[in-house]
C-alpha positions as CSV (number, residue, x, y, z in Angstrom):
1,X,11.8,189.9,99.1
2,X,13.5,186.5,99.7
3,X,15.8,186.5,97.2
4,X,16.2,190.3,96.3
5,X,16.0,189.2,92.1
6,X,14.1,191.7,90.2
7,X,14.8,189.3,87.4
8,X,13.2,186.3,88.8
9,X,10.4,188.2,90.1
10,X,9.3,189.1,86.2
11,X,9.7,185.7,85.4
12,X,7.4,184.6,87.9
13,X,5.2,187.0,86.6
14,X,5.3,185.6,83.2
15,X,4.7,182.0,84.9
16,X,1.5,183.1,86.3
17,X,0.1,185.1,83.4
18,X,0.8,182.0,81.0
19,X,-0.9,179.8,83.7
20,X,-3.5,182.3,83.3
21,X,-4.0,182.9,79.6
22,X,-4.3,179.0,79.1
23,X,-6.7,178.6,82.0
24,X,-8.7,181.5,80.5
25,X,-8.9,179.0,77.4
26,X,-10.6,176.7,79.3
27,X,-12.8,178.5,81.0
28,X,-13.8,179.9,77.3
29,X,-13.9,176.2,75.9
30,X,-16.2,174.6,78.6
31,X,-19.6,176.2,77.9
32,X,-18.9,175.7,74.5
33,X,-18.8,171.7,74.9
34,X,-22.5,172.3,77.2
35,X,-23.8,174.3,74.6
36,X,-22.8,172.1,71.3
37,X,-25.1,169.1,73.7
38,X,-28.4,170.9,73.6
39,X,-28.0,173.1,71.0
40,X,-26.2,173.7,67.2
41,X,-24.0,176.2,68.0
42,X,-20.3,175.5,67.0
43,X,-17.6,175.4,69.7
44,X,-16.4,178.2,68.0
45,X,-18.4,180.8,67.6
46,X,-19.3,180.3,71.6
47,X,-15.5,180.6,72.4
48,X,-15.5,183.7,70.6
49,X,-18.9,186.0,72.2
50,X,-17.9,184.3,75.6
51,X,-14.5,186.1,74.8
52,X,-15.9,189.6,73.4
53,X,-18.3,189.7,76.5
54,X,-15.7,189.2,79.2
55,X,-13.2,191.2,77.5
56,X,-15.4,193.9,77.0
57,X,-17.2,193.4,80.9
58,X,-13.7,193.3,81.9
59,X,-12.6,196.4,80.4
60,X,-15.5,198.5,81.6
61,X,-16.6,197.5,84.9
62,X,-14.6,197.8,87.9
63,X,-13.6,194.9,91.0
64,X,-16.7,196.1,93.1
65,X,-18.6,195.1,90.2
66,X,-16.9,191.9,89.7
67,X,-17.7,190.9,93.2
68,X,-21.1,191.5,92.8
69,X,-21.4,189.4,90.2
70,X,-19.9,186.8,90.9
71,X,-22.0,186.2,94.3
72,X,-25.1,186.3,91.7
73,X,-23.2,184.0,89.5
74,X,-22.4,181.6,92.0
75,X,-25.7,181.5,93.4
76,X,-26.7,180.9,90.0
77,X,-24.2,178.0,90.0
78,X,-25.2,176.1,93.0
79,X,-29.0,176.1,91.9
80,X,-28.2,174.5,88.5
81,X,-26.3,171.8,89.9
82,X,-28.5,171.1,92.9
83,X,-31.5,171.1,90.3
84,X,-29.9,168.4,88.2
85,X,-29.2,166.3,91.4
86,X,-32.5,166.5,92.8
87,X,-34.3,165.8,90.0
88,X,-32.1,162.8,88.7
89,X,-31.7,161.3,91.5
90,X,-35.9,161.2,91.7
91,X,-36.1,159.5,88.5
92,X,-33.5,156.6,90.3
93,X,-34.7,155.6,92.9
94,X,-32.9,158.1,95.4
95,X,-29.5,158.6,96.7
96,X,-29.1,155.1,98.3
97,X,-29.8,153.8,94.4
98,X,-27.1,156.0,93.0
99,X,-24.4,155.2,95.5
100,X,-25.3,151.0,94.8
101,X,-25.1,151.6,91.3
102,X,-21.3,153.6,91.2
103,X,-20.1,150.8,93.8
104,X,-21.2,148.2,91.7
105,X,-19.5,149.9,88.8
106,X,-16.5,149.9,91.1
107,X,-16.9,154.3,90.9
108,X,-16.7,154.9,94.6
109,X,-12.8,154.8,95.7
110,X,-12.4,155.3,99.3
111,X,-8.7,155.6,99.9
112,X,-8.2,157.6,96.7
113,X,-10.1,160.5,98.6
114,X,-7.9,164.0,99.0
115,X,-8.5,165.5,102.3
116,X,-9.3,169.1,102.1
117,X,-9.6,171.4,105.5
118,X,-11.8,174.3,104.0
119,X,-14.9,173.9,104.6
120,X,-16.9,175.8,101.0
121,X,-14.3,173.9,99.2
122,X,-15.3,171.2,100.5
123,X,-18.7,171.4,99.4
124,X,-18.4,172.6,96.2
125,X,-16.4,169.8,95.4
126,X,-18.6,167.1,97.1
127,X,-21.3,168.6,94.3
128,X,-19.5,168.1,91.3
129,X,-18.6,164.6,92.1
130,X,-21.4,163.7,93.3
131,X,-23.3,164.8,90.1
132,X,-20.7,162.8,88.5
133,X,-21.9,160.2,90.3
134,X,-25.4,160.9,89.3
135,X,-24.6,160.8,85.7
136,X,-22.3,157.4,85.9
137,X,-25.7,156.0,87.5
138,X,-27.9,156.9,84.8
139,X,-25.8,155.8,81.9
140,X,-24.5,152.7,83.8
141,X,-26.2,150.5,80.8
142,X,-25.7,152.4,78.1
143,X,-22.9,155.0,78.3
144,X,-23.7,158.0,75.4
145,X,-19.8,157.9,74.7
146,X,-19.7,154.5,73.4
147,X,-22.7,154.6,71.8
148,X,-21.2,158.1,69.5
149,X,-24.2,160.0,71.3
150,X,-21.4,162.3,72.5
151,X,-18.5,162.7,71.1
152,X,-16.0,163.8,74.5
153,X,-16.8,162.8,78.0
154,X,-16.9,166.4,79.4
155,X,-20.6,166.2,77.6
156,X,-22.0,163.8,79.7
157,X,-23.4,166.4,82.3
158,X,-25.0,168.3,79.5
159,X,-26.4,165.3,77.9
160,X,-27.7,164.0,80.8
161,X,-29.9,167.9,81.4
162,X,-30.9,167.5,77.7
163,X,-31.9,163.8,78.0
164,X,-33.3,163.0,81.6
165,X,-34.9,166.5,81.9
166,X,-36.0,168.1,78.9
167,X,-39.8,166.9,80.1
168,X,-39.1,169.9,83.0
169,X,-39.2,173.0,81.2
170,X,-36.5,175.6,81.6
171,X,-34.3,173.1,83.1
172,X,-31.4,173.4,80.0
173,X,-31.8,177.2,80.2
174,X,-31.1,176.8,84.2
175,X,-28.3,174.2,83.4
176,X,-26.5,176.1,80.8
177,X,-27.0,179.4,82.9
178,X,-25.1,178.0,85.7
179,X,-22.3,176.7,83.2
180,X,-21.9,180.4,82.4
181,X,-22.0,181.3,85.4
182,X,-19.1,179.2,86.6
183,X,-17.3,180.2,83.4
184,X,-18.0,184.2,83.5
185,X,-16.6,184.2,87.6
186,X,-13.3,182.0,86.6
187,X,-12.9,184.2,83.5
188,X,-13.3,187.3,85.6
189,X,-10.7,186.7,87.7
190,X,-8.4,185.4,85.1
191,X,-8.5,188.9,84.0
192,X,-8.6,191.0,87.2
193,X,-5.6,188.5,88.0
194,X,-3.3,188.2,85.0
195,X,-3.4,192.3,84.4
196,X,-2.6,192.7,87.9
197,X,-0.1,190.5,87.6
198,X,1.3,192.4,84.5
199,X,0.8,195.9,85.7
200,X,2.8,195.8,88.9
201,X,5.4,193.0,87.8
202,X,6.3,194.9,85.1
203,X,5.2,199.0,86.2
204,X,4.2,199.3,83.0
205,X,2.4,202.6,83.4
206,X,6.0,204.0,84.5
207,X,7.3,202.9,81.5
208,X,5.2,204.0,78.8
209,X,3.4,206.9,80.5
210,X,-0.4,206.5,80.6
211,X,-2.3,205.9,83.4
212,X,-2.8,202.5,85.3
213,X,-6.7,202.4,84.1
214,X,-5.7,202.4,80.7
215,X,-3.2,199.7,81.0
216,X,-5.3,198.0,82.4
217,X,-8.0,198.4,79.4
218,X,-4.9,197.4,77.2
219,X,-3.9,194.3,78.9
220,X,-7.8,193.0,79.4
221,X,-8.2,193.4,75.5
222,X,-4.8,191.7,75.1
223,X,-5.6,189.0,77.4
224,X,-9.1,188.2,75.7
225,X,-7.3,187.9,72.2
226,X,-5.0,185.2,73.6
227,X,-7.4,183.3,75.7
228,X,-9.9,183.2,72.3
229,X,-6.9,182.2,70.8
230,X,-5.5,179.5,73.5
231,X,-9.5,177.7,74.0
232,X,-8.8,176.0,70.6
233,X,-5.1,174.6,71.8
234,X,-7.1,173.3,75.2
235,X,-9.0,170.9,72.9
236,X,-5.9,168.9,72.4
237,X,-5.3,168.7,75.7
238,X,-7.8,165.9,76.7
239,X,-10.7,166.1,79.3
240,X,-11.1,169.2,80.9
241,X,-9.7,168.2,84.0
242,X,-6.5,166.3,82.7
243,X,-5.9,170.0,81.0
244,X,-6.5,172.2,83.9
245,X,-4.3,170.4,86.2
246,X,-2.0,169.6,83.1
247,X,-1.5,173.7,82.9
248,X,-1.5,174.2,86.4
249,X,1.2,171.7,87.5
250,X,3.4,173.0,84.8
251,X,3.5,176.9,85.1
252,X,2.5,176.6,89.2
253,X,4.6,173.9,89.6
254,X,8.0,175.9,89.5
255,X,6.2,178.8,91.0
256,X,5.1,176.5,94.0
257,X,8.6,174.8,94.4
258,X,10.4,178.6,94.3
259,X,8.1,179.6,97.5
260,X,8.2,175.9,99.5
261,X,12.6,176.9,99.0
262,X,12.5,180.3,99.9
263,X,10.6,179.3,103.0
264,X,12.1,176.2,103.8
265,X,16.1,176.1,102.7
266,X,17.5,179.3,104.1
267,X,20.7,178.0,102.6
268,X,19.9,178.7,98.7
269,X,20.9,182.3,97.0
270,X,19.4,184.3,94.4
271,X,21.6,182.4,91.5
272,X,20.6,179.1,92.6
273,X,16.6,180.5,93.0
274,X,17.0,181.9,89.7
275,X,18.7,178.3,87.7
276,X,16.6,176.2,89.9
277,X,13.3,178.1,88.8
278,X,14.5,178.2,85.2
279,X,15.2,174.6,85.3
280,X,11.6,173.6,86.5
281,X,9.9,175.8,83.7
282,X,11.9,174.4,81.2
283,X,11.3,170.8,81.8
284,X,7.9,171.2,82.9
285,X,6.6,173.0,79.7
286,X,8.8,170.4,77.5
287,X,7.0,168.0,79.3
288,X,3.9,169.2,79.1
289,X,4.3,169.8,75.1
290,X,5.4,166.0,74.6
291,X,2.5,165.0,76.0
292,X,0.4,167.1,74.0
293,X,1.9,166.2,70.7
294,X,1.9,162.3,71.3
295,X,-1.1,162.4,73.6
296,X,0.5,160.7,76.5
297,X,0.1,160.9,80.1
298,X,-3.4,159.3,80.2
299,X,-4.8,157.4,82.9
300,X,-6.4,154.2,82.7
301,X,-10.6,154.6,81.7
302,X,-12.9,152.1,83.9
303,X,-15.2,149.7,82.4
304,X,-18.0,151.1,80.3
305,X,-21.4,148.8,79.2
306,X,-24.1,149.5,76.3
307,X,-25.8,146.0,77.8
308,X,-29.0,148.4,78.4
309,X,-29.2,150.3,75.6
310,X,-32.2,150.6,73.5
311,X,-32.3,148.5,69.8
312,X,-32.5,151.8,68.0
313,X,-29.4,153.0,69.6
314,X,-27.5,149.5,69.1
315,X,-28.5,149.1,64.9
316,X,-26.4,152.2,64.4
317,X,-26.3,153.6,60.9
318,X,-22.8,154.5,59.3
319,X,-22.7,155.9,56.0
320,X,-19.3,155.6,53.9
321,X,-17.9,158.9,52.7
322,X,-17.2,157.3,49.4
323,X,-20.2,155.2,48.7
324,X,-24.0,155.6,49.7
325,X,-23.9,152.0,51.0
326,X,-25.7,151.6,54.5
327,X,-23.9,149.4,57.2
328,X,-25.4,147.9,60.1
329,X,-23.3,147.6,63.6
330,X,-24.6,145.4,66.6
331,X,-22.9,147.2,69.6
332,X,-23.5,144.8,72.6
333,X,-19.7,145.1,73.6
334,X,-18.5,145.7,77.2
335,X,-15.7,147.9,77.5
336,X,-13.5,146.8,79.6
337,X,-10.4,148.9,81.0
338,X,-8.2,150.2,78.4
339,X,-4.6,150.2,79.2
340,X,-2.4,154.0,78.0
341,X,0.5,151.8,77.6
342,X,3.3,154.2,75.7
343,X,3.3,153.1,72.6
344,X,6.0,152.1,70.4
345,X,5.8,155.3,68.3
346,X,9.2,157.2,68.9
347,X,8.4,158.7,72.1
348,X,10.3,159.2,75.4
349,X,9.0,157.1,78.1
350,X,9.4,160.4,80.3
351,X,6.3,161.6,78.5
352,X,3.9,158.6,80.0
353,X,4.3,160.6,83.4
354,X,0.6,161.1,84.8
355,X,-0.4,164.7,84.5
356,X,-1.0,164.6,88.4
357,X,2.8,164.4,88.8
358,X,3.4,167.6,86.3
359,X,3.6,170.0,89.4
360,X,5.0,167.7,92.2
361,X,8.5,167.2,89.5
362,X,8.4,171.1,89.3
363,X,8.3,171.3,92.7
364,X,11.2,169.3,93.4
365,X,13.3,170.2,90.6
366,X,13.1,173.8,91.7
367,X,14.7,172.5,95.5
368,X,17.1,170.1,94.1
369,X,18.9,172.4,91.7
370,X,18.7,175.8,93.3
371,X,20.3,173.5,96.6
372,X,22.6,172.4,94.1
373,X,23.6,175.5,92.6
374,X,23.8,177.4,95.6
375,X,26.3,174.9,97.3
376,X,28.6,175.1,94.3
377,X,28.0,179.4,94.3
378,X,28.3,179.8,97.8
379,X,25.2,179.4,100.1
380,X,23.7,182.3,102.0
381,X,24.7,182.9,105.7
382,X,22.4,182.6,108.6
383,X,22.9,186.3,109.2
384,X,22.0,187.1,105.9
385,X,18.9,185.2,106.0
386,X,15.8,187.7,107.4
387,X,14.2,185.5,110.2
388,X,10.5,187.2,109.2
389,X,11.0,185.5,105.5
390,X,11.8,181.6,106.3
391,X,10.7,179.1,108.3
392,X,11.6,179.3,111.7
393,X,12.9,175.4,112.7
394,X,14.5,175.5,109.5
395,X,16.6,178.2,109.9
396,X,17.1,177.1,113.5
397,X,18.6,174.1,112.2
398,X,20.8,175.9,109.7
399,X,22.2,178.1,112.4
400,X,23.2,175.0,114.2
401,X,24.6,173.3,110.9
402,X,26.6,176.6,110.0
403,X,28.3,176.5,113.4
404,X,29.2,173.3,113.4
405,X,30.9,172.8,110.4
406,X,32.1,176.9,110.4
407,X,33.9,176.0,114.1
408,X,36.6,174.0,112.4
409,X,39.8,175.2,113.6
410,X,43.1,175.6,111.2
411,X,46.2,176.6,112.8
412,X,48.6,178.5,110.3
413,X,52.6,178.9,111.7
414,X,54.1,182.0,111.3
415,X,58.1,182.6,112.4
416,X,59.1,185.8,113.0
417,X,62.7,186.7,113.9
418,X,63.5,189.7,116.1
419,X,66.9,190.9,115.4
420,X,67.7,193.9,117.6
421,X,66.6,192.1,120.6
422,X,68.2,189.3,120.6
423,X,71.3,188.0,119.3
424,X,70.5,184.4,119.1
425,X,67.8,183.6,116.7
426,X,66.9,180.4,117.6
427,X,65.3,182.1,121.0
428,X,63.5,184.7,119.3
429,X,61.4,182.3,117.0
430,X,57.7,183.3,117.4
431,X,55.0,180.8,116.4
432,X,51.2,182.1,116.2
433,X,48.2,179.9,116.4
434,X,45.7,181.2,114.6
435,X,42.1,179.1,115.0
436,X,39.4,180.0,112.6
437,X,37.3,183.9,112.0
438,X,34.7,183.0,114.5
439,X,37.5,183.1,117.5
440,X,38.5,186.6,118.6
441,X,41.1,186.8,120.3
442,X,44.1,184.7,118.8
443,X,46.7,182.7,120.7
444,X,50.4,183.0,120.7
445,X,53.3,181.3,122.0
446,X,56.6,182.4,122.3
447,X,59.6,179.7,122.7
């Protein structure tokens, strides 16, 4: 509506749906990595029935059956999580003991807190890091990763279920239950979503003539396909959370940046929208593939100890895949903090960038270059701008930018010689000062 680009409207309809698609992956890949803790099923063959049952759940059932649900599956959720704080942080010695063990292990950063105002947010949030917390407190002495008990961090949580509390019976069954239930509600509306998305972005059941159910049907099978196909490519992309918001800030990123200009520079046109938003994609999904091909843009890892770990887990036994020999490995090191320094291995430095920082550089690539290109296009008027669609004090302040620099005054002289009236032409010489458009009613002097 801002920009009146039917063209830039589909491609931010293709931004979200990508965003979606490789979201969808990693909503199919995390119960896999739960799973593969407490039981022998490959990651594979979880990605794909997770897939077939939400493709086909998707396809059949209808939103007032997704809604439903997903309050059971939520419910679900929150019961498995609070079950595994509860009864951890019994075997501890109580909250106090977990909170003086992360502090000790320097886990607990104050000011790196991110302050969010709504309030379920809030405390779904406080949950999962807190049972973070939890699990950092119970593997202080003897973290599972070091020790090759697990093979990527994200296991830790279902480790911990499997470990501390397979004396409680039913309390992996509740745990990976409430995994699903996560997954199957974010995979849901990946669906519902990226369809919608589709359908009316595109009209697509104008254009090919079959009703808006059956595209629908078409587009959920479609989407299940690629998000099958996309959970494997997520496993490249780091920990979970590095490739959520890895994804994220690159396809929202330019999609962000395109609304914060609409709404706050009333000055840009559709041609600089449209470059500026092509810009930001461009660089952000280069960037994000350089990264994933040199496996870059890694934070720092804080210290890890196996100081408390039992004998049998220190003597481990490594078997040569050439020779039967048996070799014996005392592992009584301390990590300490190890440094992602880019490497000298042929790679731009540009690909070092944090992952947090993906989106914020979309953001502002999308405002610098659409200013840019509208300046050198021709920025939009004020009175072109609808008032309903921007920012108020920013258009305000354009209005009052536009008229001062639109007010400056050029005065063009004209002569104009008026034979029959006069006989001497130097009297009837007629010069006309004309100031700039925005001034009616012109002046003129005769000598």
């Amino acid at each position: 509506m801002r920009f009146g680009s039917e063209g830039l409207t589909k491609l931010c309809s293709i931004s979200q749906m990508l965003n979606m698609g490789l979201y969808l992956g990693i909503c199919l890949y995390t119960p896999s990595l739960a799973l593969s803790s407490v039981t022998d099923l490959p990651n594979w063959a979880s990605i794909v029935c997770l897939g077939l049952v939400c493709t086909f759940y998707i396809s059949i059932g209808g939103v007032k059956a997704v809604v439903y649900t997903d309050v059971v599956q939520t419910l679900i959720m929150f019961i498995g999580i609070l079950a595994v704080i509860i009864v951890v942080c019994i075997e501890l010695g109580g909250v106090g003991a977990v909170f003086d063990i992360a502090e000790k292990g320097e886990r607990i950063e104050i000011f790196k807190l991110c302050v969010m105002f709504f309030v379920g947010l809030v405390v779904l949030w406080s949950l999962f890091y807190f049972t973070g917390l939890v699990a950092y407190a119970a593997y202080a002495d003897c973290d599972p990763l070091a020790t090759k008990q697990i093979e990527k961090p994200d296991q830790i949580v279902p480790f911990l279920v499997a470990d501390k509390l397979k004396h409680l019976p039913g309390m992996a069954g509740l745990f990976v239950a409430a995994v699903y239930g996560a997954v199957l509600s974010q995979c849901i509306c990946c669906f519902k979503f990226g369809k919608i998305s589709y359908a009316t972005g595109y009209g697509l059941e104008k254009n090919i003539g079959i009703s808006a159910t059956n595209v629908t049907r078409l587009l959920s099978a479609f989407a299940g396909i690629m998000g099958v196909g996309l959970a494997f490519i997520v496993a490249r992309l780091g920990t979970l959370f590095q490739a959520a918001y890895s994804i994220t800030g690159a396809f929202i990123g330019p999609l962000d940046g395109l609304f914060v200009t609409a709404i706050s520079a009333p000055w840009v046109n559709k041609k600089g929208a449209f470059v500026g938003f092509v810009t930001s994609f461009l660089f952000n999904i280069w960037l994000l593939i350089g990264q994933i091909v040199y496996e870059t843009g890694k934070t720092a890892n804080l210290p890890l100890s196996t100081s408390g770990c039992p004998e049998e887990l220190l003597n481990l036994t490594l078997q040569s895949n050439n020779m039967n020999d048996t070799i014996t490995l005392e592992v009584t090191t301390t990590y300490e903090n190890i440094n992602f320094e880019a490497k000298d291995e042929g790679h731009l430095r540009m690909y070092d960038i944090s992952y947090c920082y993906i989106g914020t550089i979309g953001i502002l690539i999308v405002f610098i270059v659409s200013t840019l290109v509208s300046i050198l296009t021709g920025v939009t008027k004020p009175e072109e701008v609808d008032p309903k669609l921007v920012f108020g004090p920013s258009l305000y302040v354009y209005k009052k930018l536009w008229k001062v620099f639109s007010n400056k005054k050029t005065v063009t002289i004209s002569t104009q010689v008026d034979v029959k009236s006069s006989n001497n032409y130097m009297d009837c010489v007629t010069y006309t000062h004309a100031p700039s458009e925005s001034i009616e009613q012109n002046e003129e002097k005769t000598l």
